[in-house]
C-alpha positions as CSV (number, residue, x, y, z in Angstrom):
1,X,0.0,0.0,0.0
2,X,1.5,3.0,-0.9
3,X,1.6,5.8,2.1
4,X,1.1,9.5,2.2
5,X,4.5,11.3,3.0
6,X,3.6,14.7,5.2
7,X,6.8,17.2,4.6
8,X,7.3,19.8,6.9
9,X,9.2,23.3,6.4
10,X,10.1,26.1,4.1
11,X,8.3,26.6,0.6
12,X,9.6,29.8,-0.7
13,X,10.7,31.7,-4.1
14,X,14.2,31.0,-5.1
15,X,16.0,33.8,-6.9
16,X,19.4,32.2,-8.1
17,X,21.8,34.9,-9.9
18,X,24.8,32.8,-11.7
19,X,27.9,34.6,-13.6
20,X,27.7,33.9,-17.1
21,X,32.2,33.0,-16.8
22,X,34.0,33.2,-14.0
23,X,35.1,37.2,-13.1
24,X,36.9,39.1,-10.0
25,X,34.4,41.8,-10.0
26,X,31.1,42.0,-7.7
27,X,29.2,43.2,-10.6
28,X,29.1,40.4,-13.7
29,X,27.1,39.7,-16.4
30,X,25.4,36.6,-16.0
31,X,21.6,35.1,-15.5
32,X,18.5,35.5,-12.9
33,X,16.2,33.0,-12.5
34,X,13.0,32.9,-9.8
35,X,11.7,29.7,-9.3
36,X,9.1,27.9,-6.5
37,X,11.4,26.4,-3.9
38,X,12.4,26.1,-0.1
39,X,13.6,22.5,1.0
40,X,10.3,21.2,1.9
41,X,8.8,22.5,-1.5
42,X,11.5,20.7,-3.1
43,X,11.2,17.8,-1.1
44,X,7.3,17.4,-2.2
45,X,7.6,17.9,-5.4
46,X,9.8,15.4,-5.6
47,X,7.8,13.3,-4.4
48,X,5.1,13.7,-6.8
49,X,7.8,13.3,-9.4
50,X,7.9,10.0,-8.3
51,X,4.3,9.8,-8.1
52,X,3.8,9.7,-4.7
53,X,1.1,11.7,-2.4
54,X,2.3,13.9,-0.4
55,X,1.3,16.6,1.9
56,X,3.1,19.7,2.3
57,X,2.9,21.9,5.9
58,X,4.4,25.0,5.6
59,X,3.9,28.8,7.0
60,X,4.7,32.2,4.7
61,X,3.5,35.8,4.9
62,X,-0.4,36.5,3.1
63,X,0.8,38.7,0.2
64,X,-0.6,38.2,-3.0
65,X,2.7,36.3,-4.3
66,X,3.1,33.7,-1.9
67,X,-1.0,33.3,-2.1
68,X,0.2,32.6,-5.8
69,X,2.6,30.0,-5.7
70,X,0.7,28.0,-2.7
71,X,-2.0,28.1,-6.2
72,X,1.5,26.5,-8.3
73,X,1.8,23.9,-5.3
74,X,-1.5,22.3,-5.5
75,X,-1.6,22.3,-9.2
76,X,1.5,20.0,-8.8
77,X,-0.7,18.0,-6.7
78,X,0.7,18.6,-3.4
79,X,-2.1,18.9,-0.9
80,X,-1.0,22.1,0.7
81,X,-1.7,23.6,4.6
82,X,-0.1,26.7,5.3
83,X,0.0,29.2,8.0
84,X,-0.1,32.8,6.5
85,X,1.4,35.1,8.8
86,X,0.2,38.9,8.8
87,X,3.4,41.4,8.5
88,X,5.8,38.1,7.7
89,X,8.1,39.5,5.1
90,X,8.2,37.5,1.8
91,X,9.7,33.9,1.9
92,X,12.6,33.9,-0.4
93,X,15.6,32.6,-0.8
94,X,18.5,34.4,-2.5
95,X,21.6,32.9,-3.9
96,X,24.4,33.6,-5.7
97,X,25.8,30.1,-7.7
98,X,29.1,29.8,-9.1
99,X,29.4,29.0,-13.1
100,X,29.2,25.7,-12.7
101,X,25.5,26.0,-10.5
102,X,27.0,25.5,-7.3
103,X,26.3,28.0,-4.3
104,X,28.7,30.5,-3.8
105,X,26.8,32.7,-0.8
106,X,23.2,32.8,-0.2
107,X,20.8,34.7,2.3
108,X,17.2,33.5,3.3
109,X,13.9,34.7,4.9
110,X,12.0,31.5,5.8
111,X,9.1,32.2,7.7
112,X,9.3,28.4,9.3
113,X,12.5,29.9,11.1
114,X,10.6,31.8,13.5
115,X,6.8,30.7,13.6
116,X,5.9,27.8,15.5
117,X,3.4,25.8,14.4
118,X,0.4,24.6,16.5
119,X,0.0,21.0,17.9
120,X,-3.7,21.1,16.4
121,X,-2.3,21.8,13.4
122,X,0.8,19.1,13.8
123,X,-2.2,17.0,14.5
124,X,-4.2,18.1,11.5
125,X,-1.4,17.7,8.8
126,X,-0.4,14.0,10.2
127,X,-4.1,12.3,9.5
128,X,-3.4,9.6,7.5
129,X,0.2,9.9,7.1
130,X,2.6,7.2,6.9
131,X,5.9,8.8,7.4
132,X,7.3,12.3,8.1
133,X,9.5,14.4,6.4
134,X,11.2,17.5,8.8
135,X,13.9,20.0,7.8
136,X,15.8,22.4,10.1
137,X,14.6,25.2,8.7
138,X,11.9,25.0,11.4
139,X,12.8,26.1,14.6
140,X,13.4,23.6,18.1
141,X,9.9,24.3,19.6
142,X,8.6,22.9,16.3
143,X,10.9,20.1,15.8
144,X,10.2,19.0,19.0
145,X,6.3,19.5,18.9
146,X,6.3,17.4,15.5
147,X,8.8,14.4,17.2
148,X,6.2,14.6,19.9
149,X,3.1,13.9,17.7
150,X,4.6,11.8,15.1
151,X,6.2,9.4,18.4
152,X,2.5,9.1,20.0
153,X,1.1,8.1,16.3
154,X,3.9,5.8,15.9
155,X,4.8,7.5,12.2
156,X,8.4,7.2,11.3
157,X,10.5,10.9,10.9
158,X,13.1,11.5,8.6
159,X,15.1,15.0,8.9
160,X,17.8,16.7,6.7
161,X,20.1,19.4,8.1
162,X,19.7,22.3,5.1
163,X,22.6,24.1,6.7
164,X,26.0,24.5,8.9
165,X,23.7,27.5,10.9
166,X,20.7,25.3,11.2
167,X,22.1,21.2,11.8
168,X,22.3,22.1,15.7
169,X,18.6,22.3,15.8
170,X,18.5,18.5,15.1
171,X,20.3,18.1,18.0
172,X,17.5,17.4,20.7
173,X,15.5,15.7,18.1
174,X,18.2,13.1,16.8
175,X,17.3,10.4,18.9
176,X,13.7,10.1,18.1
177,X,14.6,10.3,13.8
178,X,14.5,7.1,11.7
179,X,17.2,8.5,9.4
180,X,18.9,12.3,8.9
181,X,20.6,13.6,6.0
182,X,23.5,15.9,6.2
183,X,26.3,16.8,3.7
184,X,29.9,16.8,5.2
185,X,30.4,20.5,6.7
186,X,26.8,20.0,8.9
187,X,28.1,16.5,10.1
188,X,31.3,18.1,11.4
189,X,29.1,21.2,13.1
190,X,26.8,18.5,14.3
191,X,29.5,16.7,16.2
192,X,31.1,19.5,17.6
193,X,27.6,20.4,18.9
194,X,27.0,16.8,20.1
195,X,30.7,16.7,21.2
196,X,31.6,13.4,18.9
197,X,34.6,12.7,17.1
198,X,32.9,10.5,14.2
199,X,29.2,10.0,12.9
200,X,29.7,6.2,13.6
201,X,29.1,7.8,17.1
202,X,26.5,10.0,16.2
203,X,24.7,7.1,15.1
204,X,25.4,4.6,17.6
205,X,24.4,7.8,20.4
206,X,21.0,8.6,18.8
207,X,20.1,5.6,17.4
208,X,19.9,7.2,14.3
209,X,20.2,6.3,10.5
210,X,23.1,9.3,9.3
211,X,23.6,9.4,5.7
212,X,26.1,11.9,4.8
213,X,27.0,13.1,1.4
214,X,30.5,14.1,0.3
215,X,29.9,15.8,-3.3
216,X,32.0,13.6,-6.0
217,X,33.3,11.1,-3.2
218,X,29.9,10.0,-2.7
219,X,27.8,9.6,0.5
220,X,28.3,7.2,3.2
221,X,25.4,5.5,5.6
222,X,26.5,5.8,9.4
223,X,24.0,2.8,10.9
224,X,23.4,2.6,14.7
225,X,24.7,-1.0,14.8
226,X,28.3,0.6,13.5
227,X,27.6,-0.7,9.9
228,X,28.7,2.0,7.2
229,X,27.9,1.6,3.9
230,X,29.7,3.4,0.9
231,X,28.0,4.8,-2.0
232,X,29.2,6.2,-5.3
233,X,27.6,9.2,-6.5
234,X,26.1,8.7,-10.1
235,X,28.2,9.5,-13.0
236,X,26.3,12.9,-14.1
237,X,27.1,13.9,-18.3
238,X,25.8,17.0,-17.7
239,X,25.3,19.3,-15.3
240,X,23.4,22.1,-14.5
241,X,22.9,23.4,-11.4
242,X,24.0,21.4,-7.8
243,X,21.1,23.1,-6.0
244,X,18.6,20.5,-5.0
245,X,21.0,17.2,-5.8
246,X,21.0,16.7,-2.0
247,X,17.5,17.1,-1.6
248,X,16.9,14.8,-4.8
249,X,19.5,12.5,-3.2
250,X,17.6,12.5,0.2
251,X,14.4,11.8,-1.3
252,X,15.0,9.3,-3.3
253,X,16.5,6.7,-0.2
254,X,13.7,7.6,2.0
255,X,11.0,6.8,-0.7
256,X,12.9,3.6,-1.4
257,X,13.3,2.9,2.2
258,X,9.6,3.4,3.2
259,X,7.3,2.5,-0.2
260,X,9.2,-0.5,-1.2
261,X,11.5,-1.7,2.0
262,X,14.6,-1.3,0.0
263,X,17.9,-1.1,2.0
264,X,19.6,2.2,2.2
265,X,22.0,1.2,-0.2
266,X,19.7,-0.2,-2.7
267,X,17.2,3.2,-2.6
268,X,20.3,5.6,-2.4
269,X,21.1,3.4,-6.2
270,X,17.4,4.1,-7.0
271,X,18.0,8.2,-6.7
272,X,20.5,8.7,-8.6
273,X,18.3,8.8,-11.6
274,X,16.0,11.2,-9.9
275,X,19.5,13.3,-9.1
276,X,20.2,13.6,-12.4
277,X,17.1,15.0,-14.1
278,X,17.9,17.9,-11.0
279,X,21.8,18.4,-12.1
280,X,20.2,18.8,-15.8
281,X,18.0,21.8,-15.1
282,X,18.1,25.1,-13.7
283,X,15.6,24.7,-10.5
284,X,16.5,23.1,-7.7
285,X,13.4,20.6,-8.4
286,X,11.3,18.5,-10.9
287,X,8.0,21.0,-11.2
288,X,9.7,24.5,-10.9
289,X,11.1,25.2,-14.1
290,X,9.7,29.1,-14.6
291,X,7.9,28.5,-11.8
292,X,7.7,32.2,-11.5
293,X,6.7,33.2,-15.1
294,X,4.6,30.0,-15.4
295,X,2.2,31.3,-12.3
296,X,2.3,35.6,-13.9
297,X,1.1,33.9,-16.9
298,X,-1.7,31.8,-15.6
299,X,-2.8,34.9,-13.5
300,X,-2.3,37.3,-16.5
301,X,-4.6,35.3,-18.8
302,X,-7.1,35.0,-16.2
303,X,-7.4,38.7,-15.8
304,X,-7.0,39.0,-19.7
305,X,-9.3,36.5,-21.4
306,X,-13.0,35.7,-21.0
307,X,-12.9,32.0,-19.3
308,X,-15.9,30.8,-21.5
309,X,-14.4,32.2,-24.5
310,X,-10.8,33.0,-24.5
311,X,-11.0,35.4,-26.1
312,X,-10.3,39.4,-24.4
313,X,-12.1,40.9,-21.7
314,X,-13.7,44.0,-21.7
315,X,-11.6,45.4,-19.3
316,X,-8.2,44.4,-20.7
317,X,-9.4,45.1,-24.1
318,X,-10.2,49.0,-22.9
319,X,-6.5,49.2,-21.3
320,X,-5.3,47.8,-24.5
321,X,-7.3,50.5,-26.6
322,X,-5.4,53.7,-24.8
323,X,-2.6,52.9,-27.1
324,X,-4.9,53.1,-30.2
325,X,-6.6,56.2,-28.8
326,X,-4.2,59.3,-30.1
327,X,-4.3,57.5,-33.4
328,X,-6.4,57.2,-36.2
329,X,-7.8,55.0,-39.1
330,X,-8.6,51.9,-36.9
331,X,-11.8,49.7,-37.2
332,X,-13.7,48.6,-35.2
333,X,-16.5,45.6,-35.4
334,X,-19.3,45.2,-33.0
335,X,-21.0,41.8,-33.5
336,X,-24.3,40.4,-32.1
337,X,-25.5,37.3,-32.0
338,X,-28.7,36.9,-33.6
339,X,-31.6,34.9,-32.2
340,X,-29.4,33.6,-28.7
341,X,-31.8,34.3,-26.7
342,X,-33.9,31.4,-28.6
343,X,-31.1,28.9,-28.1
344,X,-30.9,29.9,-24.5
345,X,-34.7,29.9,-23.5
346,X,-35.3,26.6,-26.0
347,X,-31.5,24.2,-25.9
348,X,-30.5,25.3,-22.4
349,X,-27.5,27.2,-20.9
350,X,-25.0,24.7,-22.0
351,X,-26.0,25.0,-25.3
352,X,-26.0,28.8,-25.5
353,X,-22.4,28.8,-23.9
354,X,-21.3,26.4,-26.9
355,X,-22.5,29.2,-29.4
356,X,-20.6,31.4,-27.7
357,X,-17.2,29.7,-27.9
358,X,-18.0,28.9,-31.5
359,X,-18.6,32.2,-32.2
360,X,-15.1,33.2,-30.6
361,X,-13.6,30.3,-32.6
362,X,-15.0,31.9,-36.0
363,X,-13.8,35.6,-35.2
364,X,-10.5,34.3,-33.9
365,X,-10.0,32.5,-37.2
366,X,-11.1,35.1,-39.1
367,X,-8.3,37.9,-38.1
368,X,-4.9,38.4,-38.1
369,X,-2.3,37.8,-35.5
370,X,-2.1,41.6,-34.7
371,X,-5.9,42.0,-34.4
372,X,-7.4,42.2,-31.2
373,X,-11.0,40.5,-31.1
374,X,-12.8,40.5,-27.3
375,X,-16.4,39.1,-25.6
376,X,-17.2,42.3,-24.7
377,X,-20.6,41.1,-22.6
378,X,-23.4,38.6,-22.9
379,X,-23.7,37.7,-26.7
380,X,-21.7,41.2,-27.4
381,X,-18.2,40.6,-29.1
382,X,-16.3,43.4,-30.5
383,X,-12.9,43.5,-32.9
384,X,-10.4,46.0,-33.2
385,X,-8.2,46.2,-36.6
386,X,-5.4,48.6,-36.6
387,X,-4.2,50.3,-39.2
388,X,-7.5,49.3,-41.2
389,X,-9.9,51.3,-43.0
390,X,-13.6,50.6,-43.1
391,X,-13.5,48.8,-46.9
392,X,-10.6,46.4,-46.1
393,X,-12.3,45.1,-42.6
394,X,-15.3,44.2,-45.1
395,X,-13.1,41.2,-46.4
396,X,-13.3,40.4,-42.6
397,X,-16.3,40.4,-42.1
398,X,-17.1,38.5,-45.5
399,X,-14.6,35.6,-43.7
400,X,-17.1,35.8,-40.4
401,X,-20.0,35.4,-42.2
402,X,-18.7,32.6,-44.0
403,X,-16.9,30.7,-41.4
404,X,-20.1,31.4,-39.0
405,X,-22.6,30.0,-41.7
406,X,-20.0,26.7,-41.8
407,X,-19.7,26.1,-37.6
408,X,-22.5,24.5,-35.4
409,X,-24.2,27.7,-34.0
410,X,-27.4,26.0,-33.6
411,X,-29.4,29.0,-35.7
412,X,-27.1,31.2,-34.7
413,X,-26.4,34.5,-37.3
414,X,-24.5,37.2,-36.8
415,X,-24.8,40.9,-37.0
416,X,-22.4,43.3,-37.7
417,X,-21.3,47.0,-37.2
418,X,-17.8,49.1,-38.8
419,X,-16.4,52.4,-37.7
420,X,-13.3,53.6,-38.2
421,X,-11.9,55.7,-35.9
422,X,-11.5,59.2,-36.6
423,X,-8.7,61.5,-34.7
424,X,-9.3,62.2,-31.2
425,X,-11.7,60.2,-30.5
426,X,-12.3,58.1,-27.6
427,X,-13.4,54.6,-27.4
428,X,-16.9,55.2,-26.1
429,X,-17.6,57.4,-29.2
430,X,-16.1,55.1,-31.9
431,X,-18.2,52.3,-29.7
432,X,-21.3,54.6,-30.4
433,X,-20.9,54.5,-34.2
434,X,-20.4,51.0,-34.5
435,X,-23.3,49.7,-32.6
436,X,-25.3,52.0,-33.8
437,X,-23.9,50.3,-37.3
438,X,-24.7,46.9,-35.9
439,X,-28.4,48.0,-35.4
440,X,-29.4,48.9,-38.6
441,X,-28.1,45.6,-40.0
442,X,-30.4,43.9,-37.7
443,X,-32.8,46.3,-38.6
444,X,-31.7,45.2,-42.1
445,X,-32.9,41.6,-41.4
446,X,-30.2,40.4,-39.6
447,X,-27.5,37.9,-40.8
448,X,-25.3,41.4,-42.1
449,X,-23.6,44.1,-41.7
450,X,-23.4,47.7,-41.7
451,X,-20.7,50.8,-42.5
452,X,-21.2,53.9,-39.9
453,X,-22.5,56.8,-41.9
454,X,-20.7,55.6,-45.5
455,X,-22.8,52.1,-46.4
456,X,-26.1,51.1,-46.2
457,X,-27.2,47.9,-44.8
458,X,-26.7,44.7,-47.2
């Protein structure tokens, strides 16, 4: 039976800055990338790289950013419960890598530092868990809360040490830890903290699992019964970035260790593939690739775009318009639906909502790449051509009324109104002239189209 993992710490942005070749001076050309990250974040997606379920507890301030890319974390699939924390400044975590995607110096404001989380909500995030997942990013009183819980429920913990600064936190939980992962600097602050000379003691003291990683010389596993394994690290061909190996690394044995039974040295085999599809990307995980620019984009084309019909919204096509406005000789078509009302009141909603999408279909098929047609409101759709004059949007609309006579529309005709916009004046005008345009084709019978002031109806 496959078992849901509950991972526990920091989920912030990552802004990475890496030198493009390797200079003296502060200030170098080079690349900036923001991404979705923070241990834990890393740690769950991961996770659902492999597939697995996994629960993600974390805490971050409320602004509208970190609202945003709690939005990216459950699209990944990560069932997310986070503390938001009025007046927390923004979770981030700034680094600058060497050329070869290494970290050089970094600096980080992780919320999970300095807020403690809740037993009720410990309590609340381990329901049907089968293991745990901490990082010491959180602070003692949470650590120790979390051990507390997870002991009484009998759920195994696994921790990793993130940093020289933070490994001493692990300290007074160490004992209580299936298995912690460290790389070789936080081993050496952790025995100086725990005054041991070797982490075969560290081990044998805690009762612990220590796996500790040693870049190119591998990692070795430091078992309580003073077994130590050796393992290689994988050959990598290419490499990327070394931000989020370790965490790729440290995932990988514990999902081994605890879906399939595997021993440590068999799982820790079992990452390396998962370590390197990190080393050959940017992020420091599997799902954060533009993490940043993916989650703008989503929120930009739901504020843009009609969600029925794709197409422009009123409101983004009137900020659009302002750089139309001191110009002159663009078009613009109004077109009404004919008869929807019918469709509505006689096929239902659904129906009428299908009409409405194969209207957009036909007008977005119908215009160029430059053009900007929107759903203005209801059955309403307008179209702006720039740098069109009134008798070269009729080939337009000749296309609309073809392509709309050809698509399902269910009785569905179109109307149509042109005005070309004259200097100085203002959309609501130019609006004016069109519909009024519109109205006498309908007036015209409908199924047509009308010139402002320079064509009759045909």
């Amino acid at each position: 039976m496959i078992k849901t993992g509950l991972v526990i710490g920091s989920a912030h942005l990552d802004i990475l800055a890496r030198p493009a070749t390797e200079s003296e001076h502060k200030d170098r050309i080079g690349s900036v990338t923001i991404e979705a990250g923070g241990t834990a974040c890393n740690l769950a997606f991961n996770l659902r790289r492999l597939g697995r379920p996994v629960r993600l507890l974390t805490a971050w301030g409320a602004s509208p950013i970190e609202r945003l890319m709690g939005g990216h974390i459950q699209d990944k699939g990560v069932d997310l419960i986070a503390d938001e924390i009025d007046g927390m400044p923004l979770a981030a975590f700034v680094a600058q890598l060497t050329v070869q995607g290494d970290m050089h110096t970094a600096v980080s404001a992780t919320p999970v530092d300095t807020h403690t989380f809740h037993e009720a909500r410990i309590r609340e995030a381990m329901n049907g868990i089968g293991y745990v997942i901490v990082e010491a990013n959180l602070n003692t009183q949470s650590l120790r809360s979390i051990i507390t819980v997870a002991k009484e429920a009998g759920i195994p913990v696994f921790a990793l040490a993130v940093s020289q600064d933070k490994v001493e936190r692990l300290a007074h939980v160490l004992p209580n830890v299936t298995a912690a992962f460290m790389n070789g600097a936080e081993a050496e602050r952790l025995m100086e903290v725990m005054q041991a000379i070797d982490p075969a003691d560290l081990a044998t003291i805690t009762g612990s699992t220590l796996v500790v990683t040693r870049g190119e010389r591998g990692a070795v596993v430091y078992q309580p019964d003073e077994t130590r394994l050796k393992i290689s690290a994988p050959p990598l061909e290419h490499i990327d970035t070394l931000l989020g190996v370790g965490d790729a690394f440290s995932i990988g044995i514990i999902d081994g260790v605890v879906q399939d039974g595997m021993s440590y040295e068999a799982a820790a085999h079992r990452a390396h593939e998962l370590i390197r599809e990190i080393a050959r990307q940017t992020a420091c995980n599997a799902f954060s690739m533009n993490a940043l620019n993916n989650i703008v984009s989503a929120l930009y084309e739901t504020a843009r775009n009609d969600q029925l019909t794709r197409l422009m919204r009123r409101s983004a096509f009137e900020i659009e318009y302002t750089r139309f406005e001191k110009g002159w000789g663009h078009t613009l078509i109004m077109v009404d639906c004919d008869h929807f009302k019918r469709v509505n009141d006689q096929l239902g909603h659904h129906t009428g909502d299908l009409v409405l999408q194969g209207v957009a279909a036909v007008l977005e098929n119908s215009v160029r790449a430059s053009d900007m047609p929107c759903r203005w409101g209801g059955d309403e759709f307008v179209i702006l051509l720039p740098h069109t004059s009134a008798e070269d949007s009729v080939r337009v609309v000749e296309r609309i009324r073809i392509l709309a006579r050809e698509a399902e529309l269910y009785g569905v005709t179109l109307s149509m109104g042109i005005a070309t916009s004259r200097p100085g004046e203002t959309l609501g005008l130019l609006m004016q002239r069109a519909d009024a345009a519109m109205y006498r084709a309908k007036q015209a019978g409908r199924d047509s189209f009308h010139i402002a002031e320079e064509v009759e109806a045909i």
